[in-house]
C-alpha positions in Angstrom: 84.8 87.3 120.8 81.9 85.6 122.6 81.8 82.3 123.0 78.8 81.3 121.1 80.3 82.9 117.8 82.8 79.9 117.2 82.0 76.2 116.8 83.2 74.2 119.5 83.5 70.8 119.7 82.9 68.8 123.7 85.9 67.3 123.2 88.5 69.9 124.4 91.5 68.6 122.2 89.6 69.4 119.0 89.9 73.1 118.0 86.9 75.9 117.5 86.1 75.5 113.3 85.8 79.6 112.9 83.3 80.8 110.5 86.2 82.6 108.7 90.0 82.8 109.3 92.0 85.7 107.9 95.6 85.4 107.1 97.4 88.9 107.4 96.5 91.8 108.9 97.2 94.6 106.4 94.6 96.7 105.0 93.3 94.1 103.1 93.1 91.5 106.1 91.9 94.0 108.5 89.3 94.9 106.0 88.1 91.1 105.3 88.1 90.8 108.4 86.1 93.6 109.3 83.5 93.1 106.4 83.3 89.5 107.8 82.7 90.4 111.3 80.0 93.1 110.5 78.0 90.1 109.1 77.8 88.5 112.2 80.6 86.0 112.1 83.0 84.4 114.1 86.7 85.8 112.8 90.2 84.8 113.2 92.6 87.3 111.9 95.9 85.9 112.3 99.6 88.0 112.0 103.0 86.9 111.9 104.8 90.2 112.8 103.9 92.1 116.1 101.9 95.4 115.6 102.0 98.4 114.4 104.6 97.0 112.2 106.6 98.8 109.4 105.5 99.0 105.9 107.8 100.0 102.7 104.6 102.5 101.2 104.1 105.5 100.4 101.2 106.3 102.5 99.4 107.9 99.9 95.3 107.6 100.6 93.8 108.3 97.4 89.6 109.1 97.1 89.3 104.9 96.6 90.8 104.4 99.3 88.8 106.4 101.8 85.9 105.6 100.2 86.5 101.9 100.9 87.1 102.4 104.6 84.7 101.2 107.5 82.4 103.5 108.0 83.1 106.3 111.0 87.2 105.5 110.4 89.2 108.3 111.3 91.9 108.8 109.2 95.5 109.3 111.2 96.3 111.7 108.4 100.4 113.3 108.5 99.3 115.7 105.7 97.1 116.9 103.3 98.1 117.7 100.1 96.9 120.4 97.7 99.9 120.5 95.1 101.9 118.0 93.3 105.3 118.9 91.2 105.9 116.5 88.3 109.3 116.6 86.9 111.3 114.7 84.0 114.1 112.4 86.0 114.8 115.9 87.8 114.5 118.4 85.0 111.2 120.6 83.5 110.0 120.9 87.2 106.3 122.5 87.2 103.6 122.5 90.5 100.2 122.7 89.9 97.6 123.0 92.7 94.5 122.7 93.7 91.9 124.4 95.9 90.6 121.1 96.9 92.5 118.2 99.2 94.2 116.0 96.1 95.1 113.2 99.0 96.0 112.8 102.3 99.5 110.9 103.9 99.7 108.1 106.2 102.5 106.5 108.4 101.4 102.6 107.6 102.2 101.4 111.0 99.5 103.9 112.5 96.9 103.4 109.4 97.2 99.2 109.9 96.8 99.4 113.4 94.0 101.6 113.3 92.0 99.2 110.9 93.0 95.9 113.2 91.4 97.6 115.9 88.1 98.5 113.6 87.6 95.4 112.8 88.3 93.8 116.3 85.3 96.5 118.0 83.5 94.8 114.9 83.8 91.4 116.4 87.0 90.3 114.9 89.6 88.4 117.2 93.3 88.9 116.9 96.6 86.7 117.0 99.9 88.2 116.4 103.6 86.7 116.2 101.8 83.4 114.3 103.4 82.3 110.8 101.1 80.0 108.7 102.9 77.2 107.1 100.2 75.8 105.3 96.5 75.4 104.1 94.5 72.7 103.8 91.4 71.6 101.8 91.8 67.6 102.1 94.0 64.8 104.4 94.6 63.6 107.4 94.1 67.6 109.0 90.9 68.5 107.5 87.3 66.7 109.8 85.3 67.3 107.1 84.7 68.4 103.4 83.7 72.1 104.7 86.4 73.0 106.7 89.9 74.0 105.9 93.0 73.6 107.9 95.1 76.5 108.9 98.2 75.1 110.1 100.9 76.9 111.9 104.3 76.8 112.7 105.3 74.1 115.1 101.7 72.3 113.7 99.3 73.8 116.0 95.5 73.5 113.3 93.3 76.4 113.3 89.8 75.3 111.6 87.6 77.4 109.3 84.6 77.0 107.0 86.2 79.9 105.0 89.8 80.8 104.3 91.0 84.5 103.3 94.7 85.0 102.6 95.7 88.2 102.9 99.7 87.5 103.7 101.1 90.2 101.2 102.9 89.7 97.9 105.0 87.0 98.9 101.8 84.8 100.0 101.8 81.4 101.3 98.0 81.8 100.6 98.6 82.5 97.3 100.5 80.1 96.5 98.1 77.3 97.3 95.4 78.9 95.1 97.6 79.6 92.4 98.2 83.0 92.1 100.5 83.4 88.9 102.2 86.9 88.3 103.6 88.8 85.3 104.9 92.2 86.7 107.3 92.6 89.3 108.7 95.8 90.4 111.2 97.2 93.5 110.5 99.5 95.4 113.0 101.5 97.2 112.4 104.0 100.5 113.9 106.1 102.8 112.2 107.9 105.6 114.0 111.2 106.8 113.9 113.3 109.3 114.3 116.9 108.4 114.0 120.0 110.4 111.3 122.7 110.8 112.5 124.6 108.4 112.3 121.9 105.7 109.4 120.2 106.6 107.7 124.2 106.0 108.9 123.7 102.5 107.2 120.7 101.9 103.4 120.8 103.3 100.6 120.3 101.2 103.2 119.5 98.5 104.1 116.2 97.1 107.0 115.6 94.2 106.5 112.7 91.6 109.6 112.6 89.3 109.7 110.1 86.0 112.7 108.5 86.3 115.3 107.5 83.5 114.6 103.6 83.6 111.5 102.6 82.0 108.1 103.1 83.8 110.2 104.6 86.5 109.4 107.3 89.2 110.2 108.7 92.2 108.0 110.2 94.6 108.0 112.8 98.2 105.4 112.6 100.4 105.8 115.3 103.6 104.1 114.1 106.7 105.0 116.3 109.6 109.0 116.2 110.2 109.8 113.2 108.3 109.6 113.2 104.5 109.7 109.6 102.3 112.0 109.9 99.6 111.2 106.6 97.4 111.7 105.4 93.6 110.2 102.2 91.9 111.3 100.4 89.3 111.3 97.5 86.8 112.9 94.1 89.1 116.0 93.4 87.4 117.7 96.9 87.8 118.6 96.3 91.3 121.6 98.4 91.0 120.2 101.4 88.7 116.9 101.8 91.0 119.2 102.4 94.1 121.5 104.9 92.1 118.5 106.7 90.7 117.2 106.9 94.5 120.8 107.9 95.9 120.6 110.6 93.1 117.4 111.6 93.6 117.9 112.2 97.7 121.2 114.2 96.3 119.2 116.8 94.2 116.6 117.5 96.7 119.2 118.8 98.9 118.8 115.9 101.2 121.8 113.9 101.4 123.2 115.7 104.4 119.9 114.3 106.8 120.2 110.7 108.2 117.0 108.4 107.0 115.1 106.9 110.0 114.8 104.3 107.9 115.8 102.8 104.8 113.6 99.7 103.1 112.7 97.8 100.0 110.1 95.7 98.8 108.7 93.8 95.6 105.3 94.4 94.4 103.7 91.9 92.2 100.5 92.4 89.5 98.6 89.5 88.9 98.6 87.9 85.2 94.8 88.8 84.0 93.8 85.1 84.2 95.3 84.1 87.5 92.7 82.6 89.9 91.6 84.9 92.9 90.2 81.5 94.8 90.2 77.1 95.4 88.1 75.8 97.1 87.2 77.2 100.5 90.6 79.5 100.1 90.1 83.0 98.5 93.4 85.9 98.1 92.8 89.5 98.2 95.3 92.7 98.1 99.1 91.9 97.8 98.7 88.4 97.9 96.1 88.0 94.8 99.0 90.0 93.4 96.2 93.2 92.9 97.4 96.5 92.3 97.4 99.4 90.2 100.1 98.4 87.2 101.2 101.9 86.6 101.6 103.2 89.9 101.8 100.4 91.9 99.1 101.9 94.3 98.2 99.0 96.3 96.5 100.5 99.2 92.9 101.2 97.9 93.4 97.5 96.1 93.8 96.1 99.1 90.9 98.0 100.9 88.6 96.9 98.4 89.5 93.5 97.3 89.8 92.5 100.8 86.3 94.3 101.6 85.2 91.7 98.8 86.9 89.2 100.2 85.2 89.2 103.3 81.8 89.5 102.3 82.4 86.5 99.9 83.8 84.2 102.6 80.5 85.1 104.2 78.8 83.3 101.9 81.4 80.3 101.6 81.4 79.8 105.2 77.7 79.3 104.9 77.8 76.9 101.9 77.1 72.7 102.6 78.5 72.0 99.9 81.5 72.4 97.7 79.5 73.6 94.6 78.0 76.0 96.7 81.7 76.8 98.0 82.8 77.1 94.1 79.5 79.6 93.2 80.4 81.6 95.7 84.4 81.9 94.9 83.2 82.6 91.3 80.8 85.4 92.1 83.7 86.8 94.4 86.2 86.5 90.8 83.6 88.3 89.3 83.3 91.1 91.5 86.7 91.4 91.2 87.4 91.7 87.8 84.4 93.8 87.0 86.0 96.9 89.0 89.6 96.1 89.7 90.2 94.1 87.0 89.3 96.5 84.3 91.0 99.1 86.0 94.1 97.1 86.3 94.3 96.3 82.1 93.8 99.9 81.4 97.0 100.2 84.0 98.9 98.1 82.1 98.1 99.8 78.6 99.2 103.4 80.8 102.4 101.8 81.9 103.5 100.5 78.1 102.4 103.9 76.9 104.8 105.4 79.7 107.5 103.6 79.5 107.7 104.8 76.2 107.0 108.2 75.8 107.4 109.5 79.4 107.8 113.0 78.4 104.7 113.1 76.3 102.9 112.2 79.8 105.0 115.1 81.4 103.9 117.7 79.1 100.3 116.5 79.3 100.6 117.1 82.6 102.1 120.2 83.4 101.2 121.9 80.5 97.6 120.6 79.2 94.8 121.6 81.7 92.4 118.8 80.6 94.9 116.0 81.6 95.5 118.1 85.1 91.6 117.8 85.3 91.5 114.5 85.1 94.6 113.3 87.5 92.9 115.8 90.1 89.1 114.1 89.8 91.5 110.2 89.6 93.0 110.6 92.9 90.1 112.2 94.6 87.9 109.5 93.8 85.3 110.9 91.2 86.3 109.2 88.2 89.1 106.2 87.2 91.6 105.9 84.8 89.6 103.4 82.8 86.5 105.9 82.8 89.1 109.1 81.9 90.6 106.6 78.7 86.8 105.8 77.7 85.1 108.7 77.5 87.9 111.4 76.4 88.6 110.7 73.1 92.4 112.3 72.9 93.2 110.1 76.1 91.9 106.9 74.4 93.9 107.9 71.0 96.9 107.5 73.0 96.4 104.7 74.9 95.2 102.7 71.9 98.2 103.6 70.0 100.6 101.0 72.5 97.7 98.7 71.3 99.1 98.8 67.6 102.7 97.1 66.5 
């Protein structure tokens, strides 16, 4: 990072105001931060953890998700799968395949690293092993009505004319802007190491199980000699979600192999009204609590909200004043909800409708070509869910029906 791209004061004591400071450097960070630096701007992306750091995920990169990468990224793919088995909380198991690359597999330590360093050749600088405490848009730590302070642990400031927070789904970020909830599941994952013989088994072939607690599944993703084993549930089942993993590991055949490494984490949807911005302060990914309700696919959220994110903070960072600041944040809530929020409330009407009738999905799936059709052209990007619900009319019957009492 040049010089010249940061603000700086003569006095040395007072801190560079950055155009735009970034907190968190998953795939929605690095991709603010990236979008931000492309511009032209100075770019603070800050991280509490070292990297590459571990991630409870799947590492599943659906077509959204590659198509909202930075251009010339090279995906650090573990596999590429051509065949998925669905199966009824272990029973009816059927594998349907396709001649065409469904989705390729990620570790997420690689993947995040990879994008940190795309957006650093783009301009961005990076600080690792920092832990915000706090934002602020007023007092005694804020020069001037278009700054915000960043303020660390042990109270060092870090100035900005535009603040992203991008700190996952337990956001400090987030909570200064707001960000209300109103689903919140746990995820539970194992990573384990199997041998040659195994891992043959499993290429190009992913299992997604519906599981027996409501809006339940399980999933296994191959990628190379490790497979990750991992079930998500409903929070509040604590117990039930790890015996439906335990179980799930055992009928696979894969209790005897030691995991690598075993994890949890909490993923939160936003409520449909919860504000994505204040002030000079916008939330993307995790944090703006954005995600896919039914799956709980985060990653292409994140990609592209934060992608959003940065380009909006663009325009903040330029604005004198704080109606300026406040046109911009809207316009950025607006881009949001006009993709990702439509697609997350036809989520949520899936998620009721499978929570319900999980087998009706099932059957739909493994034994009704159309519905096949339209989960290969969903995950490979040619079409969404909300698109699928609208213009088929025996996939908008059902979905409407969880609409009526």
């Amino acid at each position: 990072m040049s010089s010249e791209n940061a603000e700086r004061n003569v006095s040395e004591d007072t801190p560079a105001v950055w155009d735009v400071v970034v907190v968190g450097a998953g795939p929605a960070g690095a991709s603010a931060a990236h979008a931000a630096a492309v511009a032209g701007r100075s770019v603070l992306l800050l991280e509490k953890a070292d990297l590459p750091r571990y991630k409870t995920c799947g590492g599943g990169i659906i077509g959204p998700s590659r198509d909202a990468l930075p251009p010339g990224f090279e995906l650090p793919l573990r596999d590429r799968v051509y065949a998925v088995t669905f199966s009824l909380d272990g029973r009816l198991a059927r594998t349907r395949r396709s001649q065409r690359m469904l989705f390729g597999l990620i570790n997420r330590p690689e993947f995040d690293q990879r994008l940190v360093e795309s957006a650093q050749k783009a301009g961005a600088e990076l600080r690792t092993g920092v832990t915000v405490s706090r934002v602020e848009q007023h007092g005694p730590e804020v020069p001037d009505r278009r700054t915000v302070a960043v303020v660390l642990a042990g109270g060092e400031r870090v100035l900005a004319r535009a603040v992203v927070g991008a700190d996952g789904s337990a956001s400090r970020i987030g909570a200064h802007v707001g960000v209300r909830l109103d689903q919140v599941d746990l995820g539970l994952e194992a990573e384990i190491p199997v041998p040659p013989s195994v891992a043959e088994d499993w290429k190009g072939r992913v299992l997604i199980d519906w599981g027996p607690l409501p809006g339940s599944y399980g999933w296994v993703f191959p990628k190379g000699d490790t497979l990750t084993v991992g079930v998500i549930a409903a929070r509040g089942e604590g117990a039930a979600t790890k015996r439906y993993l335990d179980d799930f590991i055992g009928r696979l055949g894969l209790a005897g192999f030691e995991p690598a490494v075993s994890s949890g984490h909490l993923t939160r949807c936003r409520t449909e009204d919860s504000p994505l911005s204040r002030g000079r302060v916008l939330v993307c990914g995790d944090a703006a609590g954005l995600l896919e309700p039914w799956t709980r696919e985060g990653i292409s959220y994140a990609l592209r909200s934060g992608r959003l994110a940065g380009e909006w903070a663009v325009r903040i960072a330029e604005a004198q004043d704080a109606v300026d600041a406040r046109r911009q944040a809207l316009n950025y809530a607006f881009a949001v909800k006009a993709g990702l929020g439509i697609e997350m409330n036809m989520g949520r009407r899936v998620l009721t409708f499978f929570e319900r009738r999980p087998g009706v999905l099932h059957a739909a799936l493994t034994g009704f070509r159309p519905a096949w059709n339209a989960f290969v052209r969903i995950v490979q990007g040619s079409t969404s869910l909300a698109e699928i619900v609208r213009t088929h009319p025996m996939a908008r019957r059902a979905v409407s029906a969880v609409d009526r009492p």
